[in-house]
C-alpha positions in Angstrom: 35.6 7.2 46.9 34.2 10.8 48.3 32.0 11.4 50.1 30.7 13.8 46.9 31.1 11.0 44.7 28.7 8.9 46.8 26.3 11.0 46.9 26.3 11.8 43.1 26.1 8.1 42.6 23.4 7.4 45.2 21.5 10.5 43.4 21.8 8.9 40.1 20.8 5.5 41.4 17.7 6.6 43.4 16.5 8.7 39.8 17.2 5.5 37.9 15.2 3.3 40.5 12.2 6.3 40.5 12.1 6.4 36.9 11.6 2.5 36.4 9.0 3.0 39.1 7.1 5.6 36.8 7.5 2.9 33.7 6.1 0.0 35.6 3.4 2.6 37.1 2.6 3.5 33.7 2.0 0.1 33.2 0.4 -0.7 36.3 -2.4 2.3 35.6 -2.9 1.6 31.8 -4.1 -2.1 32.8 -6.1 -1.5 35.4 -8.4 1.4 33.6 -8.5 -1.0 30.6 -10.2 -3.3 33.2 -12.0 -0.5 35.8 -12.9 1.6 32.7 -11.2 5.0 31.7 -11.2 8.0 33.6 -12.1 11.3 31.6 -9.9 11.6 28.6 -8.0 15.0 30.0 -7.4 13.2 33.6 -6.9 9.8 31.7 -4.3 11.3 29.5 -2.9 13.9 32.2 -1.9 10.9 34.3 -0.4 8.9 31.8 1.4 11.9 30.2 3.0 13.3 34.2 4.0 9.2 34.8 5.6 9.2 31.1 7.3 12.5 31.4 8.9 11.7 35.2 10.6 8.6 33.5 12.0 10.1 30.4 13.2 12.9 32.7 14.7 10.6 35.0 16.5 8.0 32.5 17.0 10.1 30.0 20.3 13.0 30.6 19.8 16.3 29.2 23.0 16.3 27.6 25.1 13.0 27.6 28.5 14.4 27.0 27.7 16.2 30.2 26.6 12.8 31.9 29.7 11.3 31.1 32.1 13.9 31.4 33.5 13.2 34.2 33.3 16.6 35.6 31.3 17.6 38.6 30.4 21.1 37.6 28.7 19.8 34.4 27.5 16.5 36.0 25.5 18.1 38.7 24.3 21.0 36.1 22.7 17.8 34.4 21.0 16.6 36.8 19.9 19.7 38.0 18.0 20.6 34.7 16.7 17.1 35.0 15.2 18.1 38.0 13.6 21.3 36.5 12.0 19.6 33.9 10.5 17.3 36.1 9.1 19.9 38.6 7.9 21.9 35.3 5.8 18.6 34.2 4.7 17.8 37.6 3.8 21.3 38.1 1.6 21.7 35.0 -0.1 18.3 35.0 -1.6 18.2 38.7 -2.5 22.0 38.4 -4.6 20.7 35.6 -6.0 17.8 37.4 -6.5 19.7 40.7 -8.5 22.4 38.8 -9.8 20.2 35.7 -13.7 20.6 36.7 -13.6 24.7 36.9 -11.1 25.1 33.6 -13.5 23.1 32.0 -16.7 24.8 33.3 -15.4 28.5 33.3 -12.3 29.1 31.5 -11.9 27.5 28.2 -11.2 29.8 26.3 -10.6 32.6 29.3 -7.3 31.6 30.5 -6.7 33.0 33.6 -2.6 33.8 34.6 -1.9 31.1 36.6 -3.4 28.8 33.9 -1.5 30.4 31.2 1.8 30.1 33.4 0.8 25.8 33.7 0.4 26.0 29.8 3.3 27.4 28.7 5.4 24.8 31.2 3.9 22.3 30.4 4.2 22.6 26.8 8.3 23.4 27.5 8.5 20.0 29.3 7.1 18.0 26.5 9.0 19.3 23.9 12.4 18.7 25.8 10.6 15.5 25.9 10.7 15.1 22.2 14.0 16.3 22.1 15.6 13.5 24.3 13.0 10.9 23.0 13.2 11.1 19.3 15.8 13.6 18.4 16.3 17.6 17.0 14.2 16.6 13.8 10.7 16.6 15.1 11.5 19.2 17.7 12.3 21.7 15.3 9.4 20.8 12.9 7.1 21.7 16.1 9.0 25.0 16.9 8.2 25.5 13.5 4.6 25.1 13.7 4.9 27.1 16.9 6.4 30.2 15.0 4.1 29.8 12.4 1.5 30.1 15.1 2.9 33.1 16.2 3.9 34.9 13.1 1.8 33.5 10.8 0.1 36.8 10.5 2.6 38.4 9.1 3.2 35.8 5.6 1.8 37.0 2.6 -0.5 35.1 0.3 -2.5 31.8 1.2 0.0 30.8 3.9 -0.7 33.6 6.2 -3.8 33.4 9.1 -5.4 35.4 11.6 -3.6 36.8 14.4 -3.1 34.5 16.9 -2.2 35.8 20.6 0.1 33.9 23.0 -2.8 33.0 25.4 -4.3 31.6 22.4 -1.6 29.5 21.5 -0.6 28.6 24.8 -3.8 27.0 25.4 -3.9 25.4 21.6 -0.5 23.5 22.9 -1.6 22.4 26.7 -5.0 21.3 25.8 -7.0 18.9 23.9 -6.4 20.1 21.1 -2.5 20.3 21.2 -0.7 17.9 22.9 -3.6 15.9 25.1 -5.3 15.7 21.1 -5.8 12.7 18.6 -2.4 11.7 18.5 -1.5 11.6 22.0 -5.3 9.6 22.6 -4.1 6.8 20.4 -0.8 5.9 22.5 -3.0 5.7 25.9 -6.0 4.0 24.3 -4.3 1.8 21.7 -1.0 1.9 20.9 0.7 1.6 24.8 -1.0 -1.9 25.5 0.7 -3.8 22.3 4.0 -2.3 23.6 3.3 -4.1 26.9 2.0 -7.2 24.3 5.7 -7.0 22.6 7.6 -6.9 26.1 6.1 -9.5 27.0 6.8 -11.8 23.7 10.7 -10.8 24.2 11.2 -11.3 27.8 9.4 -14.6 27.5 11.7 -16.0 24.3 8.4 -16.1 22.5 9.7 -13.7 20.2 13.0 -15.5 19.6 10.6 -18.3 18.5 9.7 -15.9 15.5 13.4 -15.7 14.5 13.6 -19.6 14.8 10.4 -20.9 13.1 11.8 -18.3 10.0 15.1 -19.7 10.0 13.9 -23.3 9.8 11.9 -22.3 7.0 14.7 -20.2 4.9 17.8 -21.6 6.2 18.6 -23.8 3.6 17.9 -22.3 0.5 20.4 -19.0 -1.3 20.0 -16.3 0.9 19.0 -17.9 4.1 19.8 -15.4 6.4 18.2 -12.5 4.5 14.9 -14.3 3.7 14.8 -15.3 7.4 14.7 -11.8 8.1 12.4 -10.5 6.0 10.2 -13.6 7.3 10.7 -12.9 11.1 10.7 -9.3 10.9 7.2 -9.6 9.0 5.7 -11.7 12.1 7.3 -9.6 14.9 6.7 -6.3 13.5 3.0 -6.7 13.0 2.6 -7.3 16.5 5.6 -4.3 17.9 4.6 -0.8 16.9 8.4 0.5 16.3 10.3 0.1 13.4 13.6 0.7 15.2 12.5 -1.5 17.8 12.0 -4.6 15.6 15.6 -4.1 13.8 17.1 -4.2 17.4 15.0 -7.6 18.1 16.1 -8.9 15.1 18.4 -7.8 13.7 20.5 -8.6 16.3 20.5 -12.4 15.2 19.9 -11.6 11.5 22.7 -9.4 10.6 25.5 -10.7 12.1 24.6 -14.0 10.7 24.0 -12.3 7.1 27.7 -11.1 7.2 29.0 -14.7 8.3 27.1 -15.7 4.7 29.1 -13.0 2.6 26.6 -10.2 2.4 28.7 -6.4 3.0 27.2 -4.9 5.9 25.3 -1.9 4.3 23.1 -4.7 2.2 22.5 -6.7 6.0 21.7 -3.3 7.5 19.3 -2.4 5.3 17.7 -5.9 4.1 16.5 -6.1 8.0 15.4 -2.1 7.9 13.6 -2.9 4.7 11.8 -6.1 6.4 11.3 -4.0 9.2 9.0 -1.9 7.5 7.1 -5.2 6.2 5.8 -5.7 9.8 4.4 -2.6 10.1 2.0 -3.3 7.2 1.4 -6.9 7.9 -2.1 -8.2 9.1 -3.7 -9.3 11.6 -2.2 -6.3 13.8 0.3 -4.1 11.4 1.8 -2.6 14.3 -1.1 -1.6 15.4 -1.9 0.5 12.3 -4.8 -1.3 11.5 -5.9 0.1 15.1 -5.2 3.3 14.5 -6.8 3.4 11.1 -10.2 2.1 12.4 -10.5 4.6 15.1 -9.6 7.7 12.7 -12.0 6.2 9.8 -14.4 4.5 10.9 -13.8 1.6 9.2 -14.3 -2.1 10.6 -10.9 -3.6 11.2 -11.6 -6.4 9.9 -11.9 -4.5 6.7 -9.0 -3.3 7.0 -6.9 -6.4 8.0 -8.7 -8.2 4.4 -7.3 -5.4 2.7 -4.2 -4.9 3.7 -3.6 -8.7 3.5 -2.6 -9.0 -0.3 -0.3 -5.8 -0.3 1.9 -6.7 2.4 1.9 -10.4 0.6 3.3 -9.0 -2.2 6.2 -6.5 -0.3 7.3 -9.3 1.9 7.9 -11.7 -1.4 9.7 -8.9 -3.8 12.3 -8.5 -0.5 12.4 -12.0 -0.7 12.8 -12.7 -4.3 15.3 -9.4 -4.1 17.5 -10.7 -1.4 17.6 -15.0 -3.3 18.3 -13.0 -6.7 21.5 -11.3 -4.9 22.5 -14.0 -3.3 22.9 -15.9 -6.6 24.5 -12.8 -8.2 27.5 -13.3 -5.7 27.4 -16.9 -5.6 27.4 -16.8 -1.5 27.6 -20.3 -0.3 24.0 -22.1 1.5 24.1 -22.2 5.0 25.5 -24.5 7.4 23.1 -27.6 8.1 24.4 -27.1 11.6 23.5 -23.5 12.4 20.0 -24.5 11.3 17.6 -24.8 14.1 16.0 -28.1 14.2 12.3 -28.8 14.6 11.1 -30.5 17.6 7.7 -32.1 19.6 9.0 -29.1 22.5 8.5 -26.2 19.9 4.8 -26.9 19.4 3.4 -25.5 22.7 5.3 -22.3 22.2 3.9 -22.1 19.0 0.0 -22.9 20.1 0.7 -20.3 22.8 1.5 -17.3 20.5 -1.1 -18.2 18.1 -3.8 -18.6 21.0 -2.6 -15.3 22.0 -2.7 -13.2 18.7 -5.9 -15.1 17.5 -7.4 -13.8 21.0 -6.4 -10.0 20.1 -8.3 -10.3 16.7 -11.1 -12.4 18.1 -11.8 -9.9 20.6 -11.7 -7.0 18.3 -14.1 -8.9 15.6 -16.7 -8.8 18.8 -16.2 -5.4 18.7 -14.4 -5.1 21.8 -12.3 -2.1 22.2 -8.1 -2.7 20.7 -6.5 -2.0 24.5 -9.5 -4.4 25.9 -8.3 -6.9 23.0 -4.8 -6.4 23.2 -5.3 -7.0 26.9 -6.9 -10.0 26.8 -3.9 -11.0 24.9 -1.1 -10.1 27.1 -3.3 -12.1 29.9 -3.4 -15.3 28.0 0.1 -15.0 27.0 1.4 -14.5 30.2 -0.8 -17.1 32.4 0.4 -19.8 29.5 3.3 -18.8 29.5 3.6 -20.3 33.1 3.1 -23.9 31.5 6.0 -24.1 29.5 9.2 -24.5 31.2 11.1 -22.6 28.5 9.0 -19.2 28.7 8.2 -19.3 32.4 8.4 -16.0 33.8 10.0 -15.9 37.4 9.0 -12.9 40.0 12.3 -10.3 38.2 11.3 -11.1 34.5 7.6 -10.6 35.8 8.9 -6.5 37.4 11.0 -6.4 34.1 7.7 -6.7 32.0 6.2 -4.0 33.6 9.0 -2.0 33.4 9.8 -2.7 29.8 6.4 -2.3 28.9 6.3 1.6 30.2 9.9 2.2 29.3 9.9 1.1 25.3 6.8 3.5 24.9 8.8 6.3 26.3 9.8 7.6 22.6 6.9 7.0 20.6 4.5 8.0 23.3 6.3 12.0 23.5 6.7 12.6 19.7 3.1 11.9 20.0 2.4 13.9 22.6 4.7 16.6 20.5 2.7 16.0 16.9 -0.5 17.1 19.1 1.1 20.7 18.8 1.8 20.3 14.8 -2.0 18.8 14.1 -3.4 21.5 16.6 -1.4 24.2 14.6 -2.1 23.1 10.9 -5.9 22.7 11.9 -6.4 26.1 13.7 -4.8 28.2 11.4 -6.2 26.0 8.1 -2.7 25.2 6.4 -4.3 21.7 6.3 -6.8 22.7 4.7 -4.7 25.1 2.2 -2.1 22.1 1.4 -5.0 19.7 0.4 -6.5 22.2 -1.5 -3.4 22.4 -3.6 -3.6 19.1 -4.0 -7.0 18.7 -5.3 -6.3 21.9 -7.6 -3.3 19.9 -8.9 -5.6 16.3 -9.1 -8.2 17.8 -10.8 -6.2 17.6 -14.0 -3.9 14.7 -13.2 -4.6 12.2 -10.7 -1.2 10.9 -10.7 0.7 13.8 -9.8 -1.4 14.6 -6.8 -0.5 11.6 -5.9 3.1 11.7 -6.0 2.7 15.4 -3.9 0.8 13.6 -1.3 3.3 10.4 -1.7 6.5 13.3 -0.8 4.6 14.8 1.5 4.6 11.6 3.6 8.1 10.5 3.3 9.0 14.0 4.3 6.5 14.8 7.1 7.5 11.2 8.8 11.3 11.1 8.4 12.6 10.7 11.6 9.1 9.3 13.3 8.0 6.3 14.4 5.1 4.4 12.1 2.1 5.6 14.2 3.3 9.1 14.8 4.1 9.7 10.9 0.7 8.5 10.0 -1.1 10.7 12.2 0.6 13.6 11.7 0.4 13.3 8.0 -3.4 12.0 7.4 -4.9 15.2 8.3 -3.3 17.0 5.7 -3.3 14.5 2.6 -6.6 12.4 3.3 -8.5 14.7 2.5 -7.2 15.6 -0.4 -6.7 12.5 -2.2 -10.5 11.3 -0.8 -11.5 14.3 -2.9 -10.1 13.4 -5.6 -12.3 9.9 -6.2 -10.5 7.7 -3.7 -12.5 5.4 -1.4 -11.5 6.3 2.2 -9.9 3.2 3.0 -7.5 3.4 0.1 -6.9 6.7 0.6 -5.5 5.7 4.0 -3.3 2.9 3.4 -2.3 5.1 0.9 -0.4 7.4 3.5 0.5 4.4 5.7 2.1 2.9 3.6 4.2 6.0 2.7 4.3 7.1 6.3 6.3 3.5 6.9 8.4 3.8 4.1 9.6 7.2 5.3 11.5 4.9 8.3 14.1 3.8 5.3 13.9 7.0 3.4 17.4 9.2 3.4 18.2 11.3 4.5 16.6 10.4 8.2 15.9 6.9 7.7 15.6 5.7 11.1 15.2 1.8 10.6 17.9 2.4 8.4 20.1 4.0 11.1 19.0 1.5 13.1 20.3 -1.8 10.9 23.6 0.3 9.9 24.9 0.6 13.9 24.5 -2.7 14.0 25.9 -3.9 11.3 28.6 -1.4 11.4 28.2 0.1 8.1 27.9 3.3 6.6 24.2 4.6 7.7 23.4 6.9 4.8 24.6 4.2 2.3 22.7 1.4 4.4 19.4 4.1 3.9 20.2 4.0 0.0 20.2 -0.2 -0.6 16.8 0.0 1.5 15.2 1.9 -0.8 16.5 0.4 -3.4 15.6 -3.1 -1.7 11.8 -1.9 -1.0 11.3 -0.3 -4.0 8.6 -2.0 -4.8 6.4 -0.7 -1.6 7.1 2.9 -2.8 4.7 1.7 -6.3 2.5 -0.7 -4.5 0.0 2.0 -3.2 -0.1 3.6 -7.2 -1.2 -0.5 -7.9 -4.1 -0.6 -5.7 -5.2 2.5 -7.1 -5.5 1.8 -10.6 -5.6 -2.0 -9.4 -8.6 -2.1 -6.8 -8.5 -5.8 -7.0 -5.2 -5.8 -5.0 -7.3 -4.2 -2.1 -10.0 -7.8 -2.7 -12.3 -5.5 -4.0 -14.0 -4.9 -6.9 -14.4 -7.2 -9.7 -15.4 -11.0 -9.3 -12.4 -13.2 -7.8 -11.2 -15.2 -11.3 -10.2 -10.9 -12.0 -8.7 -10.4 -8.8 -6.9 -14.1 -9.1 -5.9 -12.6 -12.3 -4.6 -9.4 -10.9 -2.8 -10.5 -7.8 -1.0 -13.0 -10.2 -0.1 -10.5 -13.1 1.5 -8.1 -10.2 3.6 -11.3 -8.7 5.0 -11.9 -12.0 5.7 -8.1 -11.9 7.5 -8.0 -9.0 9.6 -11.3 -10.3 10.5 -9.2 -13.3 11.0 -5.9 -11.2 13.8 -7.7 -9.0 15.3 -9.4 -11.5 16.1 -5.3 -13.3 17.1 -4.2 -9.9 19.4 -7.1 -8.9 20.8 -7.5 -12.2 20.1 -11.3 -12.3 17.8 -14.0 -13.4 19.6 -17.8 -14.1 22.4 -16.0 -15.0 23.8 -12.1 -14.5 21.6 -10.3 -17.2 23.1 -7.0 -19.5 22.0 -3.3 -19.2 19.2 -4.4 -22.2 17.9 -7.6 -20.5 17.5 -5.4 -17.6 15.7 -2.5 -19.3 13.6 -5.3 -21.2 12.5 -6.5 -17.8 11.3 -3.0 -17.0 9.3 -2.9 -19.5 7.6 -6.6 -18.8 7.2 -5.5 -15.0 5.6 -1.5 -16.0 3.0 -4.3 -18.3 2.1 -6.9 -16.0 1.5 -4.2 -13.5 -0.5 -2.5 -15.7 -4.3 -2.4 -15.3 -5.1 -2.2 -19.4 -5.7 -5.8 -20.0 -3.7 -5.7 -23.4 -0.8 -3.8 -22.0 -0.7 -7.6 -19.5 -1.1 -9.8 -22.5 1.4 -8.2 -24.6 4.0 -8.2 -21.6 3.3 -11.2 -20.6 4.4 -13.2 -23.7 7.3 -10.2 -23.7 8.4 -12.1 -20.1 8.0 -15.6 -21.1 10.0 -14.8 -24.3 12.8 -13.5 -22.0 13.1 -15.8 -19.6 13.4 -18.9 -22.3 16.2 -17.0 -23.6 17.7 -16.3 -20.3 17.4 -20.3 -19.2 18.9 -20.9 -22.8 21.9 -18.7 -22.1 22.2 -20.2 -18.2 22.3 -23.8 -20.3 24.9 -23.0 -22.3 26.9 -21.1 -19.4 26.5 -24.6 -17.4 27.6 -27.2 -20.0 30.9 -24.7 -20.9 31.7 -23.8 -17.2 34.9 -25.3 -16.6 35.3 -28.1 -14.4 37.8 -27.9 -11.5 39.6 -31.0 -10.6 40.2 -33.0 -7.4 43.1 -35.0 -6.2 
């Protein structure tokens, strides 16, 4: 080989090896001011944000057809913008730390040129941070918001604002307010740490142990596959933060095992996308979104984790009842006994060690310690027991990778963050917030419904394309509001959009769990996006439930009502999958189906009559429908033997 080519190969090595460094520092720094106690939030932030941007810089190319081109010319221009961006970042962020004290004291608000320059390259780094770390979607959403800020002026109407000048906005991006704001706060303080949680669960095989202890449970029954992973992605996802993430950890399993059963790829994509989602919205930790929810709100979390208990219940089982229903419609054969993991005496430990673990995270956080302090304590029990079972027993390279994998899977989530600071900062300073929940109100005021369905869209739209966390946050400050206006307690006003804002990860036409499930499977994505919506259909009506169905929420009326409730919407959601799947004992006719509409719309109703009369309507049905199976079974022919 050159001597060229060695050197291009020892560059690229030593910028791999630096950027791992900066993951594990990140890492590293996040634990030890959990435990020392946080600096000030601009240096706390500013720290984490330089460490973060030198990695995704430094593992991330510019432009991969460049990378791999082959071509010098084109490989060196790559890693020479690599370098840029990293000397714009570093630049920006220690001239902010070297001079926090007197920009805080004397020029907020008086930008002086050199401050100005630091601003406006800083805020250039992070958004070619956003574009290598989630994509051209939220990038240009931002650039949006940043022409809005500039030219807003100049629309007519309500959408236009006061004249804004680029020092203005330069210093709305770079500062607490922008990109070091609300969104960017909740990675460092919360989000970061149950990253570092979920590392540590998949470099130990504790996670696998998820995928196992679901398999054993659904295995043998129609549908085995599919229910196991809507089972494990439910327990893995509430404790990882990504959507994506949790289809790669299991889906990886999952999928390949629901196409040996007979399922066509685009159904095994998007069954583990759908489930996916589950995770994200199932208590004790929803992917950290009951976290996030507390510190915007308010709100205790273990209010939130009570309430969000019965809704995710009811998700999980109408994937499950969904994904049995289809499996019976295609008569796909029951599993192998063999490929069943077995239960053993040696699983038990690694059982009582997650649960220990996770039931320390919510302990801690009912004593009203802080989530990172909680999460923390977590990772430090999970880790030292971890060392007393021979099958998760981390060696001195898996203990480096944790650290490492910890700071790198943050990488994405952490930037769009950092990016949605700009687009909260915008919609806040020039008022759009304000103007779009205004509209919604004005629309609510005479029907309740529709605003809801406004402020539904606006989520799905807003978050396609971002992770959970990131869609919530950059979506609650314009619809909260609005829809708390409107009569809504503030606690269901916020699932309300979290729910939505996890939905919009299978939602076409950037459905990223979606995506995510398709590659795998090796299906067509956009057709994989339109069987997970119309696999989780039910989660896009479950927040209209709660609504007109408080009791869903364990709230309200006495228990025997909200025993009452939580079992007409079950029934529901057994009639609702039977329509969609087109089977129930036996495959059911475009009338049975519609009729089965109609019984679901009733039990889900909250007029008590509307529930009685579709409740006899169901019963009716489904002794007709066991009448017909009867009558299918006894004149089925028999096939003969030799």
């Amino acid at each position: 080989m050159s001597a060229p080519g060695n050197a291009a190969h020892a560059f690229d090595r030593a910028l791999r090896f630096f950027g791992l460094l900066c993951c594990a520092a990140l890492t590293v720094f996040t634990v030890y001011t959990i435990i020392r106690g946080q600096l000030t939030a601009q240096v706390q932030r500013g720290i984490f944000l330089l460490l973060m941007g030198l990695a995704m810089f430094s593992l991330k190319p510019f432009c991969r057809n460049w990378a791999l081109s082959g071509k010098p010319l084109l490989e060196w221009l790559n890693r020479l913008i690599n370098l840029i961006f990293m000397g714009l970042l570093a630049f920006s962020l220690l001239y902010v730390l070297l001079n926090y004290f007197e920009i805080a004291s004397s020029r907020q608000g008086l930008p002086n040129q050199w401050d100005l320059i630091c601003y406006g390259a800083g805020t250039l780094a992070v958004l070619e941070g956003v574009r290598r770390g989630d994509g051209w979607p939220l990038l240009c959403v931002i650039l949006l918001v940043l022409g809005y800020l500039f030219a807003g002026h100049l629309v007519p109407g309500f959408l236009g604002h006061h004249p804004m000048g680029y020092a203005e906005i330069l210093e709305l991006s770079f500062g607490m307010n922008g990109i070091f704001g609300i969104a960017f706060a909740v990675v460092v303080n919360i989000i970061f740490i149950f990253i570092v949680f979920g590392a540590i669960l998949r470099l130990t095989g504790a996670g696998a142990l998820f995928i196992d202890l679901s398999y054993m449970l659904t295995g043998r029954y129609p549908g085995g596959p599919a229910q196991c992973a809507v089972v494990a992605s439910s327990l893995l996802g509430s404790i990882n933060g990504s959507g994506p993430a949790n289809v790669v950890a299991t889906g990886s399993f999952t999928i390949p095992l629901m196409k040996r059963t007979g399922y066509h790829p685009e159904f095994a994509g998007a069954v583990e996308a759908t489930a996916s989602t589950v995770g994200q919205i199932m208590p004790p930790i929803m992917g950290v979104g009951a976290f996030i929810m507390s510190e915007i709100t308010g709100i205790p979390y273990s209010q939130i984790m009570i309430a969000a208990l019965i809704p995710a219940l009811l998700y999980s089982f109408s994937l499950m009842v969904n994904v049995r229903l289809r499996a019976q419609l295609q008569r796909l054969p029951l599993t192998d006994q063999k490929e069943i993991p077995k239960f053993s005496l040696r699983v038990i430990p690694r059982i009582g060690v997650m649960l220990v673990s996770i039931s320390a995270i919510v302990v801690m956080i009912m004593m009203g310690r802080t989530p990172a302090f909680a999460g923390l304590s977590g990772i430090v029990i999970l880790f030292v027991a971890s060392f007393l079972i021979k099958e998760m027993r981390p060696d001195i390279r898996k203990t480096i990778a944790i650290l490492v994998e910890g700071g790198r899977d943050s990488l994405g989530v952490a930037m769009s963050c950092a990016g949605i600071g700009i687009i909260i900062g915008g919609i806040s300073a020039t008022g759009l917030g304000v103007k779009f929940s205004q509209a919604i109100i004005g629309v609510g005021q005479g029907n309740l419904p529709l605003a809801l369905v406004m402020a539904a869209a606006c989520c799905l739209m807003i978050g396609m394309g971002l992770p959970t966390a990131a869609s919530y946050l950059m979506v609650v400050y314009i619809a909260a509001p609005a829809i708390t206006q409107l009569g809504l307690t503030l606690l269901t006003a916020h699932l309300f959009i979290f729910y939505y804002a996890c939905l919009s990860a299978i939602t076409p036409p950037v459905a990223v769990c979606a995506y995510a499930g398709a590659g795998i499977a090796g299906g067509d994505a956009f057709k994989t996006g339109l069987w997970a919506v119309r696999l989780g259909i039910v989660g896009f009506f479950l927040p209209f439930l709660w609504v007109y169905n408080p009791e869903l929420l364990l709230s309200g009326s006495g228990a025997v009502k909200i025993v009452w409730v939580i079992l007409s919407c079950t029934l529901a959601i057994v009639a609702f999958a039977a329509a969609n799947i087109g089977f129930l004992g036996k495959p059911l006719k475009m009338w049975e189906r519609a009729s089965l509409l109609l019984v679901a719309a009733g039990m889900a109703s909250h007029a008590e009559m509307v529930r009685a009369v579709a409740l006899l309507l169901g019963v009716g049905l489904c002794v007709m429908f066991l009448k017909d199976h009867s009558r299918l079974v006894k004149t089925a022919p028999v096939s003969g033997g030799n």
